[in-house]
One Martini backbone bead per residue (centre of mass of N, CA, C, O) as a GRO file, in nm:
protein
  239
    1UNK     BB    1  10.692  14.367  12.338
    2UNK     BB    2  10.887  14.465  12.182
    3UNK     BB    3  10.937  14.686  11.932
    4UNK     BB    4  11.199  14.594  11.775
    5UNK     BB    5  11.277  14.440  11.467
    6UNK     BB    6  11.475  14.188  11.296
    7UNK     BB    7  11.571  14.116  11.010
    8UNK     BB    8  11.849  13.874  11.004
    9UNK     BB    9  12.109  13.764  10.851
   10UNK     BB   10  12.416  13.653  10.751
   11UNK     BB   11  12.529  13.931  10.706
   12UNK     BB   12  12.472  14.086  10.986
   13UNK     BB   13  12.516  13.824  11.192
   14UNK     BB   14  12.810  13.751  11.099
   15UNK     BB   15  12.968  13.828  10.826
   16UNK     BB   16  12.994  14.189  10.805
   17UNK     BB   17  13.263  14.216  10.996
   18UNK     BB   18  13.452  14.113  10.742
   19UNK     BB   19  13.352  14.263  10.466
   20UNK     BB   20  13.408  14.520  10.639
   21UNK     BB   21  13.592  14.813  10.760
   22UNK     BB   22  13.319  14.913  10.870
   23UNK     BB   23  13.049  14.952  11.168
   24UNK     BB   24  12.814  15.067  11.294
   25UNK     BB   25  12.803  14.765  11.466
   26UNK     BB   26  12.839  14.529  11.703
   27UNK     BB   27  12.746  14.221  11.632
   28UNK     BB   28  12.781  14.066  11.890
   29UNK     BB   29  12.628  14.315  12.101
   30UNK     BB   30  12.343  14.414  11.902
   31UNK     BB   31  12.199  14.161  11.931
   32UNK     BB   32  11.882  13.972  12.033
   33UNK     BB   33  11.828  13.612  11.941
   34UNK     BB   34  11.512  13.434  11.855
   35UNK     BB   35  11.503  13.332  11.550
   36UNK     BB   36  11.499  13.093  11.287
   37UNK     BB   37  11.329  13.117  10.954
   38UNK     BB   38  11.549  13.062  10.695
   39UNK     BB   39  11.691  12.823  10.497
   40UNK     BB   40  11.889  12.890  10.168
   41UNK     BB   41  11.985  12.640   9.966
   42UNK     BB   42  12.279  12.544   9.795
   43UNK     BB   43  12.366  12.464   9.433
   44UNK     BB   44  12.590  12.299   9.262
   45UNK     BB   45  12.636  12.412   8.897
   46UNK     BB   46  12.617  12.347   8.569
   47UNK     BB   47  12.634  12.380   8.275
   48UNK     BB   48  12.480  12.205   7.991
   49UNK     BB   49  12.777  12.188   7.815
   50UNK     BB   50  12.940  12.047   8.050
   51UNK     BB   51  13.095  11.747   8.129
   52UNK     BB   52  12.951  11.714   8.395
   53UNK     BB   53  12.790  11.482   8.650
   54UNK     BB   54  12.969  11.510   8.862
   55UNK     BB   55  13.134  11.626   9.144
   56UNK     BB   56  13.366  11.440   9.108
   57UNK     BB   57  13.476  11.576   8.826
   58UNK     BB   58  13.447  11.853   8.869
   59UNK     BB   59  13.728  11.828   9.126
   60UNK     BB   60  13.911  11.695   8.922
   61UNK     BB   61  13.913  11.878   8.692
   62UNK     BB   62  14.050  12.120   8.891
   63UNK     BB   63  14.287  11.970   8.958
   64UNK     BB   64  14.412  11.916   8.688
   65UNK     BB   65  14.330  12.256   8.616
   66UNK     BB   66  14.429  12.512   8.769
   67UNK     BB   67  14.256  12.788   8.697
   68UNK     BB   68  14.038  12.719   8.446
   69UNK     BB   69  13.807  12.787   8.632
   70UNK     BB   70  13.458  12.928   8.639
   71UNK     BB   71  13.295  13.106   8.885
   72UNK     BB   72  13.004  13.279   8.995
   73UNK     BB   73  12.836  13.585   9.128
   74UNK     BB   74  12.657  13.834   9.291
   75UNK     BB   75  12.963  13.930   9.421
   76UNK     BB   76  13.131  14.069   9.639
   77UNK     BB   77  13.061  13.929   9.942
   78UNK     BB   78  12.861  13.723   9.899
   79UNK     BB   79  12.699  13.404   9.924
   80UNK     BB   80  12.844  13.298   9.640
   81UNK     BB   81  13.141  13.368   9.724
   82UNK     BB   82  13.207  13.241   9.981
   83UNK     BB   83  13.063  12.938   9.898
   84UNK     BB   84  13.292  12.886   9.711
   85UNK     BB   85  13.568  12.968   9.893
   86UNK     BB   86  13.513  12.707  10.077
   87UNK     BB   87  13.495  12.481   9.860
   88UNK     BB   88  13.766  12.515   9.783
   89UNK     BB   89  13.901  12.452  10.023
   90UNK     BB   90  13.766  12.156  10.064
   91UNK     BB   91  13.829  12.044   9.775
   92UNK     BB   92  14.136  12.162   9.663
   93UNK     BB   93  14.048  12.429   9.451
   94UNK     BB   94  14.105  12.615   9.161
   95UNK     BB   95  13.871  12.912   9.093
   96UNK     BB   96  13.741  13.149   8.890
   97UNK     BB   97  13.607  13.458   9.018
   98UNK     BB   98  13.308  13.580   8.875
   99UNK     BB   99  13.159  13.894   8.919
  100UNK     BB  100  12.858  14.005   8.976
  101UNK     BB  101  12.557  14.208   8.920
  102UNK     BB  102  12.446  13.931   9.046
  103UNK     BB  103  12.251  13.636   8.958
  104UNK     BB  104  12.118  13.686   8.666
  105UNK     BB  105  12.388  13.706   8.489
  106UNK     BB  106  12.555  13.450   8.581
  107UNK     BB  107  12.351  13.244   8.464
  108UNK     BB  108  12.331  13.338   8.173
  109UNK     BB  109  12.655  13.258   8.158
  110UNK     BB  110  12.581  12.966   8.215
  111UNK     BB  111  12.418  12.868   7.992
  112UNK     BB  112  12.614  12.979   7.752
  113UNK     BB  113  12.913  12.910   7.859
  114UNK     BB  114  13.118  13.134   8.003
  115UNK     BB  115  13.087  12.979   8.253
  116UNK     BB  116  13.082  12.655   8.468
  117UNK     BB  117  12.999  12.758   8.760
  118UNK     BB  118  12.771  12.740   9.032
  119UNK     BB  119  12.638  12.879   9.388
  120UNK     BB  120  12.300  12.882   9.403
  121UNK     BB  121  12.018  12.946   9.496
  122UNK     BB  122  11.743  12.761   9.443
  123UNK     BB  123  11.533  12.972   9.352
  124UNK     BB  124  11.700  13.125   9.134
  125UNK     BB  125  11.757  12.857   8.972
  126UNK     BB  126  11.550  12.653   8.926
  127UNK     BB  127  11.465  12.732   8.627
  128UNK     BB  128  11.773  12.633   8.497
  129UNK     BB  129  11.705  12.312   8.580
  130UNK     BB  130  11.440  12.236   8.438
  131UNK     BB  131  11.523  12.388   8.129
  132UNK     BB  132  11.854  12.274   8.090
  133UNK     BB  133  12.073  12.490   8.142
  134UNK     BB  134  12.111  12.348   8.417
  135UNK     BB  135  12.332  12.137   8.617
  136UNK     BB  136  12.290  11.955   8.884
  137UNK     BB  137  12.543  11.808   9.165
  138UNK     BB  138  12.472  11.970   9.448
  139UNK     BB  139  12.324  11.956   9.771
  140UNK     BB  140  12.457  12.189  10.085
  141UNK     BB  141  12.280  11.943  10.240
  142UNK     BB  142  12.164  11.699  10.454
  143UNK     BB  143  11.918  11.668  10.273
  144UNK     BB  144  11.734  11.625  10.017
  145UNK     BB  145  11.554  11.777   9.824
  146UNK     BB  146  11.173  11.804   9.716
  147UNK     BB  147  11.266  11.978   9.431
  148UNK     BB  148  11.578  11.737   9.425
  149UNK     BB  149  11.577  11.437   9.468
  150UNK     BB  150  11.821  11.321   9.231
  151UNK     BB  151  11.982  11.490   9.373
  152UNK     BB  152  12.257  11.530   9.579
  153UNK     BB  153  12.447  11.566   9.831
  154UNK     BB  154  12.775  11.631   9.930
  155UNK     BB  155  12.830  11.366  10.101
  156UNK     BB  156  12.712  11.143   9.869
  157UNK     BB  157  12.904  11.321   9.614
  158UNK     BB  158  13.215  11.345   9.807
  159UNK     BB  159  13.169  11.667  10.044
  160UNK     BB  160  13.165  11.664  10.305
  161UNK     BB  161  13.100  11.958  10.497
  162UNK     BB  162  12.911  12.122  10.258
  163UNK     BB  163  12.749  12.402  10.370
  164UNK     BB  164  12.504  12.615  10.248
  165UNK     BB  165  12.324  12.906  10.363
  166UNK     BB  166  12.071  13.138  10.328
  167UNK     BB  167  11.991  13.337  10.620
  168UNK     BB  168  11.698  13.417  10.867
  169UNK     BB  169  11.627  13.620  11.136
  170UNK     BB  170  11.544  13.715  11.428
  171UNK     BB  171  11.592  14.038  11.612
  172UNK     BB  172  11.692  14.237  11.887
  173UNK     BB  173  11.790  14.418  12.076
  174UNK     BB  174  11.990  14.457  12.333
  175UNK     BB  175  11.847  14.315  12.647
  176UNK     BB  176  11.618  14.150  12.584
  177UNK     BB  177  11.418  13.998  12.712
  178UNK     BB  178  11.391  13.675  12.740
  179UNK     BB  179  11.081  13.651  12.734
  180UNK     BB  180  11.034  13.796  12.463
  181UNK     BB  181  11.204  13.603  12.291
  182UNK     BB  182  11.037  13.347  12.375
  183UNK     BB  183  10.765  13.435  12.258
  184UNK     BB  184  10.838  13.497  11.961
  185UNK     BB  185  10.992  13.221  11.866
  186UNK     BB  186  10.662  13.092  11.956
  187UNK     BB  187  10.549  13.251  11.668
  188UNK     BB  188  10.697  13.126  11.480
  189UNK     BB  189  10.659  12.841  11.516
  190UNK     BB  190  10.361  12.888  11.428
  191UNK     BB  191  10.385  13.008  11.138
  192UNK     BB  192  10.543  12.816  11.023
  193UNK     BB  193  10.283  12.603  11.026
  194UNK     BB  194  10.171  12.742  10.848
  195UNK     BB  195  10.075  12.764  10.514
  196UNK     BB  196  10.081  13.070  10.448
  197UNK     BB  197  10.375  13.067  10.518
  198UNK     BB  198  10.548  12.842  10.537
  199UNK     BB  199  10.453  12.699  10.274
  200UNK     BB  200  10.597  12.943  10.106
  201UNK     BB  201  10.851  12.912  10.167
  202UNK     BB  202  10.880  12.600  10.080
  203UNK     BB  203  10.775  12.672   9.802
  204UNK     BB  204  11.055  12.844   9.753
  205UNK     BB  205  11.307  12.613   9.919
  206UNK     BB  206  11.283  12.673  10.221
  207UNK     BB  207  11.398  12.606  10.511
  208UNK     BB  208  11.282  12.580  10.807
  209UNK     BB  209  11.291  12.686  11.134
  210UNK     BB  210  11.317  12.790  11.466
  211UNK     BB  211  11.346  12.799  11.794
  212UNK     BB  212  11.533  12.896  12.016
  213UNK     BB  213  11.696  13.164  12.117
  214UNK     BB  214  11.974  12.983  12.179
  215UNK     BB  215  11.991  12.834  11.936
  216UNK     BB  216  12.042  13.079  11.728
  217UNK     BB  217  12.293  13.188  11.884
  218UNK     BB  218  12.481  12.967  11.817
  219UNK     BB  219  12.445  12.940  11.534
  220UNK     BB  220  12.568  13.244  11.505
  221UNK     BB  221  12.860  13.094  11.631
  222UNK     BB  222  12.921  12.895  11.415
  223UNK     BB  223  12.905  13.047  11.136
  224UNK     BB  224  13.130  13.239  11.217
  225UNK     BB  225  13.365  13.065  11.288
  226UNK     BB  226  13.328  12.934  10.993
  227UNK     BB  227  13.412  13.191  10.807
  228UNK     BB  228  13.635  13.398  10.944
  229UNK     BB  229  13.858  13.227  10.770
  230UNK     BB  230  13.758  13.243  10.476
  231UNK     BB  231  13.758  13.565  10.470
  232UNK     BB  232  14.051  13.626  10.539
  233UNK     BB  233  14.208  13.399  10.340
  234UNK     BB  234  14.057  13.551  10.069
  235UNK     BB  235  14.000  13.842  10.114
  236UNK     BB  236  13.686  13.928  10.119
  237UNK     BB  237  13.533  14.224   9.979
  238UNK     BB  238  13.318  14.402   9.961
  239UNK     BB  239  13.107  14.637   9.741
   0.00000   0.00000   0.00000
């Protein structure tokens, strides 16, 4: 096999040639996708003091006084930014953007009653949702959570096409033959269904992945096509 691998996220493979002015290498062309390791599905939540019980009150509510509403984020260019300014398009709703330096922080004025809501990997939130600090309205996946299975999707909640998820995957540098790639591809998809593996994956909230080649490069040029007008239409630039 390849002597190098990587594993690379949503921001190496996808959206990081539109966060930066300059970038070390051609996204399009410098890495040979093998496969999708893990999708981590983001929650819409929002603090625990207040008034909405469900997604469409909450864009009610953003609908009704634009620009009144705010929610946090992991930093400027994070996936937790990307994936509000989506929201906002989607929804058609103005809130404002408050980023924080990480999401740990964020959380903290979430629980506070600082800001309003926040859009944040299930991992992350997962404890200030059980412990009432915060309230799941919608998570931003085609199915259901087992970790909240009372929350609805975003299609239930009444905002279809509202999907967001940090995902990681494998890729060789550019080149890489096509049998190695798919060797590769067929050992994630083994390790995936161990429990040792996948299984750790999955308790921590992680949509499992798999797939050929084929199948993750397209992923990859889906997630492109989807984001590169929300980014350059917001104007997000990383810090």
């Amino acid at each position: 096999m390849a002597s190098t691998w990587m594993v690379g996220s949503i921001g190496t493979l996808a959206v990081n040639q539109f966060l930066y002015a300059r970038m070390p290498y051609e996204t399009r062309s410098a890495f040979a996708p093998a496969s999708l390791l893990v999708n981590t599905p983001k929650v819409i939540a929002v603090g625990a003091g207040k008034p909405w019980t469900s997604l469409a009150e909450l864009i009610a509510a953003a609908r009704a006084a634009p620009g009144t509403l705010s929610a946090g984020s992991a930093g400027n260019g994070s996936s937790l930014h990307i994936a509000l300014e989506l929201f906002k398009r989607q929804a058609g709703v103005e809130i404002v953007h408050v980023p924080y330096r990480g999401a740990a922080p964020a959380l903290t004025d979430l629980a506070a009653g600082r800001i309003d809501l926040i859009i944040d990997n299930l991992p992350n939130i997962l404890p200030q949702l059980r412990d009432g600090a915060a309230r799941p309205l919608a998570v931003a996946t085609p199915d259901r959570l087992p970790q909240l299975p009372a929350v609805p999707t975003t299609a239930e909640a009444g905002l279809p096409g509202f999907l967001f998820g940090t995902w990681f995957g494998l890729a060789a540098p550019a080149g890489t033959p096509a049998p190695i790639l798919a060797r590769m591809a067929e050992a994630v998809g083994t390790a995936l269904k161990d429990p040792e593996i996948g299984g750790r994956f999955a308790e921590q909230g992680a949509i499992l992945g798999g797939g050929k080649p084929e199948q993750f490069a397209a992923f990859i040029a889906q997630e492109t096509a989807r984001l590169e007008p929300v980014i350059r239409e917001a104007g997000i630039r990383a810090e």
